[in-house]
C-alpha positions in Angstrom: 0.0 0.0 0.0 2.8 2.4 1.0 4.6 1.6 -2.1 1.6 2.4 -4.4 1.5 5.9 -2.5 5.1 6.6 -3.0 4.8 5.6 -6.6 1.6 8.1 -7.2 3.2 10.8 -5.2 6.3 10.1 -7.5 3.8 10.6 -11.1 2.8 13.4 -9.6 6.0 15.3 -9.4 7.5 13.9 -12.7 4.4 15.3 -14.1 4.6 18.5 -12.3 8.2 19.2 -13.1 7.4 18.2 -16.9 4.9 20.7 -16.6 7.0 23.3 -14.7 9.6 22.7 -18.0 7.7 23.2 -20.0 6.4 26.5 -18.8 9.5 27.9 -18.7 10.1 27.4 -22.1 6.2 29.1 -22.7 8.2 32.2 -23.8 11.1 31.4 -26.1 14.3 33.2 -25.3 15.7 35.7 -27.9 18.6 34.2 -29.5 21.8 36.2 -27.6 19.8 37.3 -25.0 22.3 36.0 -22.0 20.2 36.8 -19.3 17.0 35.3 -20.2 19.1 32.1 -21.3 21.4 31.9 -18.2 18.6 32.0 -15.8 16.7 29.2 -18.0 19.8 27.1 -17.9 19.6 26.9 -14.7 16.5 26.4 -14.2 16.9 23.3 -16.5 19.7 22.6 -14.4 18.3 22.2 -11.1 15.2 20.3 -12.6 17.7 17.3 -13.9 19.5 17.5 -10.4 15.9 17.2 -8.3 15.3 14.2 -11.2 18.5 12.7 -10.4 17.9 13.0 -6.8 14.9 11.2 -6.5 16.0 8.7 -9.3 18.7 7.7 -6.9 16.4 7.7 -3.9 18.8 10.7 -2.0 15.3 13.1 -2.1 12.0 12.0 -1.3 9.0 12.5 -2.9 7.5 15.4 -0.7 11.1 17.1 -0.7 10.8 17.2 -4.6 7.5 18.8 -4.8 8.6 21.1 -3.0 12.1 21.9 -5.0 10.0 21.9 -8.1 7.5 24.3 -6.6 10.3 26.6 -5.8 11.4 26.6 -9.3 8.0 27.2 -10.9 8.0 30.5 -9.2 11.4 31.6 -10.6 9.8 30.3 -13.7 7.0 32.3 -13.7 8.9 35.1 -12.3 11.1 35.1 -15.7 8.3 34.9 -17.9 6.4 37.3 -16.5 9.6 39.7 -16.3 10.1 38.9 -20.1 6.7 39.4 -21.5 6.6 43.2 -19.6 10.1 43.8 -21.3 9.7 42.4 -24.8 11.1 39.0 -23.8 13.9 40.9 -22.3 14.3 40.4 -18.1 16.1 43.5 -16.7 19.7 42.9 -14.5 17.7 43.8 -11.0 15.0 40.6 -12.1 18.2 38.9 -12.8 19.4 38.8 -9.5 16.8 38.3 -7.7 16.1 34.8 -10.0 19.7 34.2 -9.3 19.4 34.6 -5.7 16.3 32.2 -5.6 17.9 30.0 -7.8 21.4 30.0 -5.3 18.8 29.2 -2.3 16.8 26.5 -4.4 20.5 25.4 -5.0 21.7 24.9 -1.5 18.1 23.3 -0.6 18.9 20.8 -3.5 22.5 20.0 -2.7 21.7 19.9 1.1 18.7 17.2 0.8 21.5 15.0 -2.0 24.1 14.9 1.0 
């Protein structure tokens, strides 16, 4: 019974970072714009290490919703940012993704170790 609970609440988060992916790519990034790119990138990034992590059993199901709930908001943060600026995000939105993105990180490597 467990098992078939774990395995649903697994679905659930493959689907929602599928999702959360594929959202992020909802507004296409201007070729040589290196500031909507770099923060995709790592958004992409972190979304293969949360996959990796639970692949391997190191982050649990609930712990992976949660990562990939942390990264939908920088997600949506970007798009929003680059639909107001013509698919342009400014340097101040920049950091502040970054900075989410460096605590998102640290949660990520902590819950691995």
């Amino acid at each position: 019974m467990k098992s078939n609970v774990v395995a649903a609440v697994l679905a659930g988060v493959m689907g929602l970072t599928v999702a959360s992916a594929s959202f992020a790519q909802t507004v296409a990034p201007l070729p040589g714009h290196p500031r909507v790119n770099q923060v995709d990138a790592r958004l992409a990034h972190q979304q293969a290490r949360v996959q990796a992590g639970v692949a391997k059993g190191q982050i649990t199901a609930r712990q992976a919703a949660r990562d990939t709930r942390r990264e939908d908001r920088v997600a949506t943060h970007l798009a929003r940012n680059a639909a107001h600026h013509n698919g342009h995000i400014t340097k101040v939105a920049q950091r502040r993704m970054n900075r989410a993105l460096n605590r998102n990180s640290r949660a990520i490597r902590n819950q691995r170790a």
